[in-house]
PDB file of N, CA, C and O in Angstrom:
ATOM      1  N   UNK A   1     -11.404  17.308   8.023  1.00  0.00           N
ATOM      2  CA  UNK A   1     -10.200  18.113   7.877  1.00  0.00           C
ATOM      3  C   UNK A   1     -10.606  19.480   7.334  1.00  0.00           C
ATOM      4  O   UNK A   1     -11.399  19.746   6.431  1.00  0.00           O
ATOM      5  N   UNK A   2     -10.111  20.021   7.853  1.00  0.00           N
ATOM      6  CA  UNK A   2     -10.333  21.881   7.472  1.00  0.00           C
ATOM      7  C   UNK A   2      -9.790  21.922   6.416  1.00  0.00           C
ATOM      8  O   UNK A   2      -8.880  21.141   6.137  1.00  0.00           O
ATOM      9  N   UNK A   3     -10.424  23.249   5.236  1.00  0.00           N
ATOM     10  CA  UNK A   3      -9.810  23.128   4.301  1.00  0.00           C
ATOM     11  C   UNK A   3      -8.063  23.932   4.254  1.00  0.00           C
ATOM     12  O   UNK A   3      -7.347  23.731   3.273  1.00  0.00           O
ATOM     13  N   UNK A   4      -7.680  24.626   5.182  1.00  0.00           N
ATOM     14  CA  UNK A   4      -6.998  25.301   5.256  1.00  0.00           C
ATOM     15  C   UNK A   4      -5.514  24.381   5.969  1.00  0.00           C
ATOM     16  O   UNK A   4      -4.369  24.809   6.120  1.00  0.00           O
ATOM     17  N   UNK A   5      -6.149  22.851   6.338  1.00  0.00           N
ATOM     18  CA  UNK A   5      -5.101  22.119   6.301  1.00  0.00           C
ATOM     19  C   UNK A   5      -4.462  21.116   5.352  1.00  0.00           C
ATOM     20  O   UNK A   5      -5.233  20.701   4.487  1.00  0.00           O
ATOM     21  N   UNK A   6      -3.293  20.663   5.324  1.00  0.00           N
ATOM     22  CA  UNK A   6      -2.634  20.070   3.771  1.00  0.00           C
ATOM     23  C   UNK A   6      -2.672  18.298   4.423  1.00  0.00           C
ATOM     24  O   UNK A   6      -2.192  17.893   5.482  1.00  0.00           O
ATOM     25  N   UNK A   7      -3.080  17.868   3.842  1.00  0.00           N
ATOM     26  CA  UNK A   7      -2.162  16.243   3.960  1.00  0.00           C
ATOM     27  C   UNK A   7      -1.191  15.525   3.017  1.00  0.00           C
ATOM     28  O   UNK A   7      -1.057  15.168   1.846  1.00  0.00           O
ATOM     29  N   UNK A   8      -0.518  15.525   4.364  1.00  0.00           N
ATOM     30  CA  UNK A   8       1.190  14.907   4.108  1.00  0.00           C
ATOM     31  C   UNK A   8       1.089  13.796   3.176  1.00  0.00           C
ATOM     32  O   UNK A   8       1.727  14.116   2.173  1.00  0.00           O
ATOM     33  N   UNK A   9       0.645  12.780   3.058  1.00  0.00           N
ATOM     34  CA  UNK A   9       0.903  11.628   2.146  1.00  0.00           C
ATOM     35  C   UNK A   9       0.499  11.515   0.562  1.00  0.00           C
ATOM     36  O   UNK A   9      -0.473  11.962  -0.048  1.00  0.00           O
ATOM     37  N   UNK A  10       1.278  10.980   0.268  1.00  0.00           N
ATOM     38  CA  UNK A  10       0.521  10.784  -1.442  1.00  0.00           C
ATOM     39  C   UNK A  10      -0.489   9.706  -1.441  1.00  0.00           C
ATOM     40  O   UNK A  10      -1.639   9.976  -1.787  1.00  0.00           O
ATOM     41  N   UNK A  11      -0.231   8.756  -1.159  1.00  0.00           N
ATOM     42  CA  UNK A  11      -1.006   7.772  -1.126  1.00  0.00           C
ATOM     43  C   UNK A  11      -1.762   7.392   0.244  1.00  0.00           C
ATOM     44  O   UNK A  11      -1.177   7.953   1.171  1.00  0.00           O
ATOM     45  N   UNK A  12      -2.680   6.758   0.621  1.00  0.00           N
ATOM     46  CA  UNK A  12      -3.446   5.845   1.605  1.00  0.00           C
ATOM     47  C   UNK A  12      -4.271   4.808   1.126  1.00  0.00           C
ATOM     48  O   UNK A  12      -5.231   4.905   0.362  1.00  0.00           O
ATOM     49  N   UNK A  13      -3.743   3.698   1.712  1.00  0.00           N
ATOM     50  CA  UNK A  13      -3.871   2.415   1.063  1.00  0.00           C
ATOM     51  C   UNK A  13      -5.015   1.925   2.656  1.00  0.00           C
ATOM     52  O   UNK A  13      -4.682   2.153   3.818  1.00  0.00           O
ATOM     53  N   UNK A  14      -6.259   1.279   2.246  1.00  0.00           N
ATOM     54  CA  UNK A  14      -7.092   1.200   3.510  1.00  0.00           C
ATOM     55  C   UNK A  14      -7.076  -0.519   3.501  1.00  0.00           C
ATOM     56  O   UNK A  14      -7.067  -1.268   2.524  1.00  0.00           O
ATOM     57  N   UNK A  15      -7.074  -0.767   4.582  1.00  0.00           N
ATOM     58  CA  UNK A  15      -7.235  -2.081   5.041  1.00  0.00           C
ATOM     59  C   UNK A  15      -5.409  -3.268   4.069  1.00  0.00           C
ATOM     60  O   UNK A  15      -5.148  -4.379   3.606  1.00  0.00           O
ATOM     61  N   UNK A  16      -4.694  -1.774   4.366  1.00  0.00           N
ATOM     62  CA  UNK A  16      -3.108  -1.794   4.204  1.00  0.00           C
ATOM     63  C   UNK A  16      -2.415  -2.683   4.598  1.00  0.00           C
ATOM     64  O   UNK A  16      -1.357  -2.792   3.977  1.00  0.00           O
ATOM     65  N   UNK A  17      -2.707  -3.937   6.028  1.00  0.00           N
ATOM     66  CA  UNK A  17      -1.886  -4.781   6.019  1.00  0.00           C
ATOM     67  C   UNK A  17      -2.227  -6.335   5.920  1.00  0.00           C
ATOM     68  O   UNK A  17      -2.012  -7.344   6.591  1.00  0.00           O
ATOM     69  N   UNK A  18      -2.833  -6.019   4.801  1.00  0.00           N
ATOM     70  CA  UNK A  18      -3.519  -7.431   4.045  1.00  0.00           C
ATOM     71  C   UNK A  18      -2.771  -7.873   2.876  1.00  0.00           C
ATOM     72  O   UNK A  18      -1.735  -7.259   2.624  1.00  0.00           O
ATOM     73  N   UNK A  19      -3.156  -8.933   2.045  1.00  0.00           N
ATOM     74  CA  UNK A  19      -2.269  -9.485   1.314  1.00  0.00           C
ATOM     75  C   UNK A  19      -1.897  -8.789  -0.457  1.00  0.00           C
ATOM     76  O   UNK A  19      -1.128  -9.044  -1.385  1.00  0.00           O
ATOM     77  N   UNK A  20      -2.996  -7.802  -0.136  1.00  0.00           N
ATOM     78  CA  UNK A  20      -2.951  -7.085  -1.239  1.00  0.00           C
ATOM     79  C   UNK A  20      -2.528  -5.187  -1.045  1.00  0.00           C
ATOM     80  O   UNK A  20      -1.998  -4.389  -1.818  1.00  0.00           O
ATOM     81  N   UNK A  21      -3.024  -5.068   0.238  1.00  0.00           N
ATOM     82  CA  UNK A  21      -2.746  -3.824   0.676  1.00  0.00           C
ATOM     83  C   UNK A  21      -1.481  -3.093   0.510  1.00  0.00           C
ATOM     84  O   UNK A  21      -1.144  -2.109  -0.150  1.00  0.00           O
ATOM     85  N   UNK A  22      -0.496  -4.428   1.865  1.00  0.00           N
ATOM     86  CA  UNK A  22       0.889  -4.136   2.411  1.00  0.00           C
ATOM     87  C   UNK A  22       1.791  -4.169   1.207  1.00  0.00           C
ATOM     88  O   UNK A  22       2.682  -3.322   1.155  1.00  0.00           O
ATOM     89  N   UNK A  23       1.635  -5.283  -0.036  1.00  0.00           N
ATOM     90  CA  UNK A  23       2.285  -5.351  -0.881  1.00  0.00           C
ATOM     91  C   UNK A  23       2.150  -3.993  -2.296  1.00  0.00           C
ATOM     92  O   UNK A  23       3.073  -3.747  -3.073  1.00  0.00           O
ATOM     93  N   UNK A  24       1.286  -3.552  -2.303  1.00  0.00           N
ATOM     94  CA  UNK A  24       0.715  -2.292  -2.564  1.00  0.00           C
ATOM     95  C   UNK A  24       1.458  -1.030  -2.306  1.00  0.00           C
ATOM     96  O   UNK A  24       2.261  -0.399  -2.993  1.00  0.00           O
ATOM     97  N   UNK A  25       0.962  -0.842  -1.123  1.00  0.00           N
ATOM     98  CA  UNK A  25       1.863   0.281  -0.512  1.00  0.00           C
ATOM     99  C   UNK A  25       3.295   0.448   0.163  1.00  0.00           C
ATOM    100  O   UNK A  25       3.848   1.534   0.339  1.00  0.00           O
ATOM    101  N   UNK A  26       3.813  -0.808   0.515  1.00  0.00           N
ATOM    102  CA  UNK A  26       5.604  -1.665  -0.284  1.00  0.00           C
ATOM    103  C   UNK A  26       5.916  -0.439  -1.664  1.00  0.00           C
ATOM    104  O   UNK A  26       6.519   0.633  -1.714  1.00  0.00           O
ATOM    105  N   UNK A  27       5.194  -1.226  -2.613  1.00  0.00           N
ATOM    106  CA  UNK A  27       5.083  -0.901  -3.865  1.00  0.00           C
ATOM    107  C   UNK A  27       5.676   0.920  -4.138  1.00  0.00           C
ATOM    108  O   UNK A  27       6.679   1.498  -4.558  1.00  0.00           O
ATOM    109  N   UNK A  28       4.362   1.244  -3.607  1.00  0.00           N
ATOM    110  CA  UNK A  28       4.837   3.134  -3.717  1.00  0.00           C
ATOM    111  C   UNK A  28       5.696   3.596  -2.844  1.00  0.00           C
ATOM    112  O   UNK A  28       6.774   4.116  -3.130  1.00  0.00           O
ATOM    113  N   UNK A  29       5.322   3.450  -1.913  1.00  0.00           N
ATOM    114  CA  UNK A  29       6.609   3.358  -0.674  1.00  0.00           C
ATOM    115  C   UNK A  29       7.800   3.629  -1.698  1.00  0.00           C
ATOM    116  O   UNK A  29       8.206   4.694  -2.162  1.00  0.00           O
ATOM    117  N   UNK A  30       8.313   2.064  -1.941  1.00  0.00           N
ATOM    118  CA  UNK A  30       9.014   1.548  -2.825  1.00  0.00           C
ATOM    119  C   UNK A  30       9.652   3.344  -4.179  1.00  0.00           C
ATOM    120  O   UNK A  30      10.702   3.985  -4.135  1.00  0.00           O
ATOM    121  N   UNK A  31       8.696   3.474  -4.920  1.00  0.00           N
ATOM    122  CA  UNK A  31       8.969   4.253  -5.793  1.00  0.00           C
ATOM    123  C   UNK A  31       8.907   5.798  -5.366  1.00  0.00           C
ATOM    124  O   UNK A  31       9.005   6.702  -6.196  1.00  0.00           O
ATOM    125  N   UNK A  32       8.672   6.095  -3.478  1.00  0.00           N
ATOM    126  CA  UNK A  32       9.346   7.495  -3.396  1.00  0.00           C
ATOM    127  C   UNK A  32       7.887   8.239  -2.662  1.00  0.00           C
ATOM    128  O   UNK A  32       7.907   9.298  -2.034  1.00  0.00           O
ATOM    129  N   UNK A  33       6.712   7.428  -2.910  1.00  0.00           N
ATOM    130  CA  UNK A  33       5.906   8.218  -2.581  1.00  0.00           C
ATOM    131  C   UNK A  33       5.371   7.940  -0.977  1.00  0.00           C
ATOM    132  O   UNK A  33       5.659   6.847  -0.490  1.00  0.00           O
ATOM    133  N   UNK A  34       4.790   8.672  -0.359  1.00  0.00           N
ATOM    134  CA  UNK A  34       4.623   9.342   1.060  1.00  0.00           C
ATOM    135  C   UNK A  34       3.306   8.371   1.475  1.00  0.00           C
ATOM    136  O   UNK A  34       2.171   8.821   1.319  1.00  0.00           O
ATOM    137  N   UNK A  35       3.488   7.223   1.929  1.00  0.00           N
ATOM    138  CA  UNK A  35       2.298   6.149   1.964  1.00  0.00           C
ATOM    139  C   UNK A  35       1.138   6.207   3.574  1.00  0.00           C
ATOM    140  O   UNK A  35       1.280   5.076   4.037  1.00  0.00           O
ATOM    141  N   UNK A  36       1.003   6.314   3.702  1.00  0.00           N
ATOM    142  CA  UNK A  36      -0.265   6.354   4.961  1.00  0.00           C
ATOM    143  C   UNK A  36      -0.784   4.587   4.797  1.00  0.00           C
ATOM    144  O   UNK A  36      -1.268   4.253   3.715  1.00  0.00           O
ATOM    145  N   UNK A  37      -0.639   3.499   5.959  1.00  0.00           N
ATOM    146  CA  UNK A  37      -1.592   2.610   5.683  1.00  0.00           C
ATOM    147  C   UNK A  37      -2.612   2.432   6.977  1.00  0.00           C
ATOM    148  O   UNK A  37      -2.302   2.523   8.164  1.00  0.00           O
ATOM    149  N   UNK A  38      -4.071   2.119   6.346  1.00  0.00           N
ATOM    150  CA  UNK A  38      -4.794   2.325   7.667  1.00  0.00           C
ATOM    151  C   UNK A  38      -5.441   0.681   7.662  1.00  0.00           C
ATOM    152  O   UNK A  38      -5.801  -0.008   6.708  1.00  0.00           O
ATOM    153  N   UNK A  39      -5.421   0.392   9.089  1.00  0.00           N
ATOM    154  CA  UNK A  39      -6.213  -1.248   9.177  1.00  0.00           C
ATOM    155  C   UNK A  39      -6.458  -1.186  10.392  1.00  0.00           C
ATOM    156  O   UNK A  39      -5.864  -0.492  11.217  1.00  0.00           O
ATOM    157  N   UNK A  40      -7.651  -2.152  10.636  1.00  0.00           N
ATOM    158  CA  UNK A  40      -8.621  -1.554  11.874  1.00  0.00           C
ATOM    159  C   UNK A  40      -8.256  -3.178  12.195  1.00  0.00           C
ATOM    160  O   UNK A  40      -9.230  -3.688  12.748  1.00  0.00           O
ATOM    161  N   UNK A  41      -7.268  -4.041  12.035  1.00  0.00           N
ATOM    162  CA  UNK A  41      -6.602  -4.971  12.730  1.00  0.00           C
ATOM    163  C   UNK A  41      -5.299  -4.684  13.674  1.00  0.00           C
ATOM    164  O   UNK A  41      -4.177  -4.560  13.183  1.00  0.00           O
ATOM    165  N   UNK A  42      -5.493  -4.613  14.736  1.00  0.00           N
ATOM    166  CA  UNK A  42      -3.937  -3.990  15.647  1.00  0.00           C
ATOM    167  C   UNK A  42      -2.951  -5.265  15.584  1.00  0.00           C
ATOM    168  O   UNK A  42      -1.788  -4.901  15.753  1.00  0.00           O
ATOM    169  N   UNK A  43      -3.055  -6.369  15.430  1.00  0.00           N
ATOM    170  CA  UNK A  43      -2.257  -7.374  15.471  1.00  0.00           C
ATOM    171  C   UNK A  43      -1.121  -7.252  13.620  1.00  0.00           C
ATOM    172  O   UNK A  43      -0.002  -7.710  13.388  1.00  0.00           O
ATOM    173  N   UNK A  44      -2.089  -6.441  12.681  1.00  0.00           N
ATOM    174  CA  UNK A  44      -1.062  -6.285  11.646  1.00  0.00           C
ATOM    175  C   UNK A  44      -0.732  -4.779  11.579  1.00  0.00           C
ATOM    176  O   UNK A  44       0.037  -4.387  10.701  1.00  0.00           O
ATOM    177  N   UNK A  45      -1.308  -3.860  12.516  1.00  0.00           N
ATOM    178  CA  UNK A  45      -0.500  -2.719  12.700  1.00  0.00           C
ATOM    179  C   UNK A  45       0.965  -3.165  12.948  1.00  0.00           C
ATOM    180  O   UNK A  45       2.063  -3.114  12.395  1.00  0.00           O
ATOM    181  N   UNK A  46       0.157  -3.810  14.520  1.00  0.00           N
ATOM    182  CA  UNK A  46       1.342  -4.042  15.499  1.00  0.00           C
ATOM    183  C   UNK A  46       3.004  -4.164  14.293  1.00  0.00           C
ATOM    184  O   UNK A  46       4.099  -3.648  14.068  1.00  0.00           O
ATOM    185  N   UNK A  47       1.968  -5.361  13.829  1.00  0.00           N
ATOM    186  CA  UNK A  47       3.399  -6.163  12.959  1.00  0.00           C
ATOM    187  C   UNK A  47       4.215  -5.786  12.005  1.00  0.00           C
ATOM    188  O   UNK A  47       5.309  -6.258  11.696  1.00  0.00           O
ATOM    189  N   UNK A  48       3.441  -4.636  11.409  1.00  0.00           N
ATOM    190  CA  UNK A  48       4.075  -3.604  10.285  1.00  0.00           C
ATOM    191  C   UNK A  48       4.681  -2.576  11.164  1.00  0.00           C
ATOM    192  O   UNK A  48       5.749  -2.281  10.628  1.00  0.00           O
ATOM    193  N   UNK A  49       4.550  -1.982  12.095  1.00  0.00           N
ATOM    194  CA  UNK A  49       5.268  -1.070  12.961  1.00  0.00           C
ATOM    195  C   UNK A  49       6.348  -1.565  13.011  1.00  0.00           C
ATOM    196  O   UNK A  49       7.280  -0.980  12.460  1.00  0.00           O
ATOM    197  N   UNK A  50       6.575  -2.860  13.722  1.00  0.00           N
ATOM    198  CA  UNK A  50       7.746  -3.745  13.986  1.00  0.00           C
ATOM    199  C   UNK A  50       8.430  -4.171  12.816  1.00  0.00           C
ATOM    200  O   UNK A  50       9.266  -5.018  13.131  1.00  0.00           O
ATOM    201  N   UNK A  51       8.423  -3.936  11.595  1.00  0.00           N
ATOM    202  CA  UNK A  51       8.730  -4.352  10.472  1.00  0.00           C
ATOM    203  C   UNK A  51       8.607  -6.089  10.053  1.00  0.00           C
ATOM    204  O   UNK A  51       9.353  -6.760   9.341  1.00  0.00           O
ATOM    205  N   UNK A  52       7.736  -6.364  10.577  1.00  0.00           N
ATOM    206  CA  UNK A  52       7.579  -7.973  10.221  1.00  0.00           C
ATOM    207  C   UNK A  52       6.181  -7.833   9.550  1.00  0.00           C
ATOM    208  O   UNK A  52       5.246  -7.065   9.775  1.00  0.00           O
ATOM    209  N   UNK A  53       6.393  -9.035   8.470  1.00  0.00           N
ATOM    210  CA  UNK A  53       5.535  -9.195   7.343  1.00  0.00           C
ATOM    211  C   UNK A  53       4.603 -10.295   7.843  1.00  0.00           C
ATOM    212  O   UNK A  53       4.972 -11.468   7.883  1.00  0.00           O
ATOM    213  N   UNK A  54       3.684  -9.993   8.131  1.00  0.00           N
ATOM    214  CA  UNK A  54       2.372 -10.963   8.729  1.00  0.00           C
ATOM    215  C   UNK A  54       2.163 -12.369   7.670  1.00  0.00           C
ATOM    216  O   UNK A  54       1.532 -13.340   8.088  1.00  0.00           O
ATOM    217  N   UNK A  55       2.691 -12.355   6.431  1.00  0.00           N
ATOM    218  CA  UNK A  55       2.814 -13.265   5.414  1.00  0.00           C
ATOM    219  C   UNK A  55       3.782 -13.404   4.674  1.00  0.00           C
ATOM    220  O   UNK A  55       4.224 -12.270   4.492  1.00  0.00           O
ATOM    221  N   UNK A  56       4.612 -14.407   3.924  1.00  0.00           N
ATOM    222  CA  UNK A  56       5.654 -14.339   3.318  1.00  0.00           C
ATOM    223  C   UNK A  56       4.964 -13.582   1.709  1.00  0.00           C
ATOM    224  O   UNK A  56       3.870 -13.784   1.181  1.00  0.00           O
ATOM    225  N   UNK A  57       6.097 -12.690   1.273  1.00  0.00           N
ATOM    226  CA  UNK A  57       5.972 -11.567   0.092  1.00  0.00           C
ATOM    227  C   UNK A  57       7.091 -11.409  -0.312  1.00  0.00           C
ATOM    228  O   UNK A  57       7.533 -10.264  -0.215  1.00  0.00           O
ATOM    229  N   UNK A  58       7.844 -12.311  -0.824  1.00  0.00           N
ATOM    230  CA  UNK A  58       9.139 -12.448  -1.948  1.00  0.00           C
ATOM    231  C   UNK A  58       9.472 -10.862  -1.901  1.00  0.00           C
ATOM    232  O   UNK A  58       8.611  -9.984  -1.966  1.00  0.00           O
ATOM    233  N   UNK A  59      10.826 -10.649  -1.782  1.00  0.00           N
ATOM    234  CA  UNK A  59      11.276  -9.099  -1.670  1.00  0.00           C
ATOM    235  C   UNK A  59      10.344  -7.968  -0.830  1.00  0.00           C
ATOM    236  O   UNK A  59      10.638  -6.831  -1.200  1.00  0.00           O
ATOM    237  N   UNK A  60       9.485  -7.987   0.018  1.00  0.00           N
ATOM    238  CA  UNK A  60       8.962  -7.124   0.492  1.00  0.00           C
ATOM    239  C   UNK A  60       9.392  -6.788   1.961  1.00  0.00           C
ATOM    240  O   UNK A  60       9.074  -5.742   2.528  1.00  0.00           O
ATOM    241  N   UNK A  61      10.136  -7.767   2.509  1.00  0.00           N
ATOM    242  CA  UNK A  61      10.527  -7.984   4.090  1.00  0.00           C
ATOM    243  C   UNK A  61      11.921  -7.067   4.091  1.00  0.00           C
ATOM    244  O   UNK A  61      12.538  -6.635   5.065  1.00  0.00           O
ATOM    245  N   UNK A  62      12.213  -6.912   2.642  1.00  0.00           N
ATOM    246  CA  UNK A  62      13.653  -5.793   3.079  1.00  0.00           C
ATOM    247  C   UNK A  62      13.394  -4.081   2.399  1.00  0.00           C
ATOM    248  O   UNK A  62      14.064  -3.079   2.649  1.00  0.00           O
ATOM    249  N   UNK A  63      12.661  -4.162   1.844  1.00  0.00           N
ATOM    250  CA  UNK A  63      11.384  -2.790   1.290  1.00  0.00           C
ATOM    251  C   UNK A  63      10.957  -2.394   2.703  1.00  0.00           C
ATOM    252  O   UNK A  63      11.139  -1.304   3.245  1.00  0.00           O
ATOM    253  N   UNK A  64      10.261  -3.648   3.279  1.00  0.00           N
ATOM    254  CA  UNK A  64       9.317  -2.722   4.799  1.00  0.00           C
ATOM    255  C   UNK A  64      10.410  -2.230   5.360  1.00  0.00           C
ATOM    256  O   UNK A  64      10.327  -1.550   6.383  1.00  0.00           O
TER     257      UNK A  64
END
């Protein structure tokens, strides 16, 4: 990235739609901040795009 460009997010949470990641960045999400999640699995992209929680996470399925 050039220095003369800005990035948008506050946070980036890597390998984001795992069991510690997604609930993580839920989390800030959650409290306002600008989340980026990156995972080099397309089957839990896929599933976070679609708003479905690849695992059950007590309150997180109406957060995503």
């Amino acid at each position: 990235m050039a220095q003369d460009q800005q990035f948008s997010h506050d946070v980036v949470v890597i390998g984001g739609g795992g069991h510690v990641g997604l609930p993580l960045a839920i989390a800030f999400a959650d409290r306002g901040l600008s989340v980026l999640i990156y995972d080099v699995s397309k089957a839990a992209v896929d599933l976070v795009n679609d708003a479905v929680l690849p695992f059950d996470e007590p309150g997180a399925a109406v957060k995503l």
